[in-house]
C-alpha positions in Angstrom: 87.5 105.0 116.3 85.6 107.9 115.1 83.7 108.5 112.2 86.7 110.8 111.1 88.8 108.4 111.8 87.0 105.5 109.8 86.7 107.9 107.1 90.7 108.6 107.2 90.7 104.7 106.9 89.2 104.1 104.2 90.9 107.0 102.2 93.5 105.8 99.6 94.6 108.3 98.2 98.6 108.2 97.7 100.6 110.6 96.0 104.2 110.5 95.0 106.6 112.7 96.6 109.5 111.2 95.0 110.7 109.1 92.1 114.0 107.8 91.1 115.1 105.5 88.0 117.4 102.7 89.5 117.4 100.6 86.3 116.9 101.8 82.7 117.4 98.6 80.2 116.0 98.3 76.9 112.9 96.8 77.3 112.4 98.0 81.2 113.0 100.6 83.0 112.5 100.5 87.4 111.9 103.2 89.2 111.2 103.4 93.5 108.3 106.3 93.9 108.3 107.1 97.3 104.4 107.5 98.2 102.6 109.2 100.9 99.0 107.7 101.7 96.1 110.1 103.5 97.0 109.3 106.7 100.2 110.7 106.0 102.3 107.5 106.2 104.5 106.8 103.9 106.0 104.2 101.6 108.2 102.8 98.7 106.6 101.5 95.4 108.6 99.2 92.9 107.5 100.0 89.6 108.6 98.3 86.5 107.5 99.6 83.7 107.7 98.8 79.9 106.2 101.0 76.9 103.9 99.7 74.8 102.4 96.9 77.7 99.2 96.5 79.3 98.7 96.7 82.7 96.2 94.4 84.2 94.1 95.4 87.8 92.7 92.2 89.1 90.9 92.5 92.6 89.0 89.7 94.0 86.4 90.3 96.7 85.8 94.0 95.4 82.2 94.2 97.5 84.6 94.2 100.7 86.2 97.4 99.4 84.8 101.0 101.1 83.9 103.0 97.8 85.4 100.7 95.5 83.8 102.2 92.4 85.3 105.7 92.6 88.7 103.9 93.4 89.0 102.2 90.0 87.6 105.1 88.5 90.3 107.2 90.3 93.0 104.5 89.5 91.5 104.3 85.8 91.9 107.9 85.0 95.6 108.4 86.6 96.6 105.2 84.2 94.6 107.1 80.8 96.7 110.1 81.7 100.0 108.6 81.8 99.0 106.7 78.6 99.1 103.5 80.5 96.7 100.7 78.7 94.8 99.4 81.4 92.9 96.1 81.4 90.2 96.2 84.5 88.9 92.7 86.1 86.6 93.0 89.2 85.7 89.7 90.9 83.3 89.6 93.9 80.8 86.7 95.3 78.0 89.4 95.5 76.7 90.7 92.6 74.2 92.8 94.3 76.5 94.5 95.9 79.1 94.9 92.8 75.9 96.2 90.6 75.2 98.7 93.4 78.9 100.3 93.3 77.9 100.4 89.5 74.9 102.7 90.1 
């Protein structure tokens, strides 16, 4: 693999190319965005969503993630600009490596 490569890797950006509603309640509505990543894959995310609710990011082991502190920040800022209230828990069993990604 080459440093390209491992850099394409470790790259997750996704953006949505398309987004239909398949259930619109009155509490919930579903939607299926259609998502293409960086390496130009592509995929389907279910998304249930609810106005007025929290959404809660937990990831465990977050040391083992390539650049994980500009990913929540990334992740943070797309849910303040959809008005999404995000609750943010990072769990990791090295806290010299989580304190460096804070840096």
């Amino acid at each position: 693999m080459t440093s390209s490569d491992d850099e394409a890797a470790r790259d997750l950006t996704e953006t949505v190319v398309d987004s239909r509603v398949v259930h619109r309640g009155g509490y919930l509505e579903v939607r299926v965005d259609r998502i293409r990543r960086a390496d130009g894959s592509e995929a389907d995310r279910d998304i249930v969503g609810h106005p007025g609710a929290v959404a809660i990011l937990a990831i465990d082991e977050i040391q083992k993630v390539p650049e994980w502190s500009e990913t929540v920040k990334r992740l943070w800022d797309e849910d303040t600009a959809s008005s999404t209230l995000l609750k943010v828990v990072l769990l990791g069993s090295s806290p010299l490596l989580l304190q460096r990604g804070l840096g």
